[in-house]
C-alpha positions as CSV (number, residue, x, y, z in Angstrom):
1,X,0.0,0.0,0.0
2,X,1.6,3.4,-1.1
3,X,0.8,6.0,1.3
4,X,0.8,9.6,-0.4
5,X,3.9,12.4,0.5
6,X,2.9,14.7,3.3
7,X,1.5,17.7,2.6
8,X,3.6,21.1,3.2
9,X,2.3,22.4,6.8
10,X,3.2,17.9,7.9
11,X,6.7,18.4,6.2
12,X,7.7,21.7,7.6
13,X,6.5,20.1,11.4
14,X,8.9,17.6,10.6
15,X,12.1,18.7,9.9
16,X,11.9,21.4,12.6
17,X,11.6,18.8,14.5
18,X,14.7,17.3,13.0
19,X,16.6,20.5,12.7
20,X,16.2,20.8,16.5
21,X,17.1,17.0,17.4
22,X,20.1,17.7,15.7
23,X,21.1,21.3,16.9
24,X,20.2,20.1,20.7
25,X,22.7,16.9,20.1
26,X,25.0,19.2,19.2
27,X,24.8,21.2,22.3
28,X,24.9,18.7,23.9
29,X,21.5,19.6,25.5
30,X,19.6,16.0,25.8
31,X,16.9,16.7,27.7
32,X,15.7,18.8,25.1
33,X,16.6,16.0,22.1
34,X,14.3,13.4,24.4
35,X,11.5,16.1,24.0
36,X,11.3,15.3,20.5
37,X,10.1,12.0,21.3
38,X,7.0,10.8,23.0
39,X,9.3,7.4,23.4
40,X,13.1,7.8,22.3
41,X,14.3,5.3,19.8
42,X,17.9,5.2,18.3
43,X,18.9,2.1,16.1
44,X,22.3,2.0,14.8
45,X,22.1,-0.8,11.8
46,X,25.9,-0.9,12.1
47,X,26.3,-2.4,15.3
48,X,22.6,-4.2,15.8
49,X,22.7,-2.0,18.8
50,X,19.1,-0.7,20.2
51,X,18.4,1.8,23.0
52,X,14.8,2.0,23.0
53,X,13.2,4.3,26.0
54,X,14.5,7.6,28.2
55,X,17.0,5.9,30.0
56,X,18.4,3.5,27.3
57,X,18.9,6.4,25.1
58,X,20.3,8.5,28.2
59,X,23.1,5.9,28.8
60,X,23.6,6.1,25.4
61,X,24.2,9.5,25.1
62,X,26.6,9.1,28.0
63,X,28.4,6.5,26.2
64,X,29.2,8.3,23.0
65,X,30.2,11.0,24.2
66,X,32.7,9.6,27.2
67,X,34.3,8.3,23.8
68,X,33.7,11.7,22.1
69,X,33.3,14.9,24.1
70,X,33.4,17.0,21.2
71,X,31.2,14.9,18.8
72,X,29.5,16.8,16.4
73,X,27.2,16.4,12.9
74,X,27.1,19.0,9.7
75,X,23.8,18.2,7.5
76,X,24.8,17.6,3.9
77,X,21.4,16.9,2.5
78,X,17.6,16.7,4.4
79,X,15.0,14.9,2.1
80,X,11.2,14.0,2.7
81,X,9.7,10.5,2.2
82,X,6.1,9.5,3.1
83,X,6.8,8.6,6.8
84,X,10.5,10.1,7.1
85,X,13.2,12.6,7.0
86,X,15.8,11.4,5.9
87,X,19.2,13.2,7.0
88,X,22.8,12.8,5.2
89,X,25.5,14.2,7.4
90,X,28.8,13.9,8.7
91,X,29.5,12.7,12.2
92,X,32.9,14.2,13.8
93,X,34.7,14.0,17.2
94,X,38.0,13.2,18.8
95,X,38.4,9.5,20.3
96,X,39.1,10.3,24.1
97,X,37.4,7.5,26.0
98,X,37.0,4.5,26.3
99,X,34.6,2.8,23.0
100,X,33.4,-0.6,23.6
101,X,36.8,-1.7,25.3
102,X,38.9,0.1,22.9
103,X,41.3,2.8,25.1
104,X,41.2,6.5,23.3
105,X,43.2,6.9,20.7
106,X,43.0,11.1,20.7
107,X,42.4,10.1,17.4
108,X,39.7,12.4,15.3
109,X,37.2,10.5,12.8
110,X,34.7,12.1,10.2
111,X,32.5,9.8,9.2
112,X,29.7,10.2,6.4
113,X,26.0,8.9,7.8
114,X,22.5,8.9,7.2
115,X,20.0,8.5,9.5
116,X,16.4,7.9,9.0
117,X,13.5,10.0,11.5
118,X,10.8,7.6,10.9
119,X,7.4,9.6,11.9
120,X,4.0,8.5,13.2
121,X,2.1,11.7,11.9
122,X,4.0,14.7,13.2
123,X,5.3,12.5,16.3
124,X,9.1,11.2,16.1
125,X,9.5,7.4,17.1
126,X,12.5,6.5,16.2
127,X,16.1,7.4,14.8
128,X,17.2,4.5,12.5
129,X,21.4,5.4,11.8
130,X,23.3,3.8,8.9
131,X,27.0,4.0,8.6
132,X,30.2,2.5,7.6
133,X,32.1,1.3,10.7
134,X,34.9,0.1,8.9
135,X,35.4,3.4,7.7
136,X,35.3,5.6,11.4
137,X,37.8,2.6,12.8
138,X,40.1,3.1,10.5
139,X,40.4,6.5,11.5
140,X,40.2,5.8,15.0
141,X,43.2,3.2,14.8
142,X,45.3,5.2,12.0
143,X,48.9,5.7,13.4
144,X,48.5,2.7,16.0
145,X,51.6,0.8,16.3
146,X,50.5,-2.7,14.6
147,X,50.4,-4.6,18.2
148,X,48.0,-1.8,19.6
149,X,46.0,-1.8,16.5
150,X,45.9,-5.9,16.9
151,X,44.8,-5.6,20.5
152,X,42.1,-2.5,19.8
153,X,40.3,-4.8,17.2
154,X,40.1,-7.7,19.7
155,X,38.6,-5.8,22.5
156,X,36.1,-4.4,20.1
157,X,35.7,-7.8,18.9
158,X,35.4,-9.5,22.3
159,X,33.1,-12.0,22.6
160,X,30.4,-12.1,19.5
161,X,27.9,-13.9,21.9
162,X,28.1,-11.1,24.4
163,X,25.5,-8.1,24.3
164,X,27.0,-5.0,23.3
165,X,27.2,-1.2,24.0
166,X,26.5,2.1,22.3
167,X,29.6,2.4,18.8
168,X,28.7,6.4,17.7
């Protein structure tokens, strides 16, 4: 079933909406990104990883940016689709703490992403995130002596059967 494009006044609702989730992240002012969901919802397809609810997502924001104080997005492209906007940007920071088990590396990373704000009406539920992790831990790990770099990509590694943590 094909539902039809939102109409202007539903569009312009929406990526305020967006436009302020990601200026508040920025700031680092959470409280005010959660406000932009009746129930906060980030999915990172990368990783499989899920933080579903206010404190889920709050430990997640903790997370991140313990490994990257100063991380920070720049919108490329915003574009409408029936239940979305969908956002292309870049996500920068500086690796100073601890990621997943792997020790900072002071190490800065720009990484091209895109992330999904899937809508129900004019309501946000959830932030669906797609990016190349290859491509940001290679920039995390450039300059790494070969034996660091070996021991980085077995504690991110660890143990496959072990639930994991917030990535970026």
């Amino acid at each position: 079933m094909h539902t039809p494009i939102p109409d202007a006044e539903l569009r312009a609702r929406r990526e305020r909406i967006v436009l302020d989730h990601f200026a508040d992240e920025v700031r680092q002012d959470f409280d005010a990104v959660l406000s932009t969901f009746p129930h906060p919802r980030y999915e990172l397809i990368a990783t499989g990883h899920v933080f579903d609810g206010h404190d889920d997502v709050r430990r997640y924001y903790a997370q991140s940016r313990q490994a990257f104080p100063d991380q920070r997005s720049e919108i490329i492209q915003l574009r409408h689709a029936d239940d979305a906007v969908v956002v292309e940007f870049w996500l920068l920071g500086t690796h100073r703490g601890n990621l997943n088990g792997l020790p900072p590396t002071g190490n800065p990373f720009r990484c091209r992403m895109t992330a999904f704000f899937l809508f129900d009406g004019d309501r946000l539920a959830c932030e669906r995130i797609y990016y190349d992790s290859l491509s940001m831990l290679r920039q995390l790990l450039a300059g790494l002596p070969a034996e660091r770099r070996h021991q980085a990509i077995e504690a991110l590694l660890g143990d496959a059967r072990a639930p994991a943590t917030a990535t970026a």
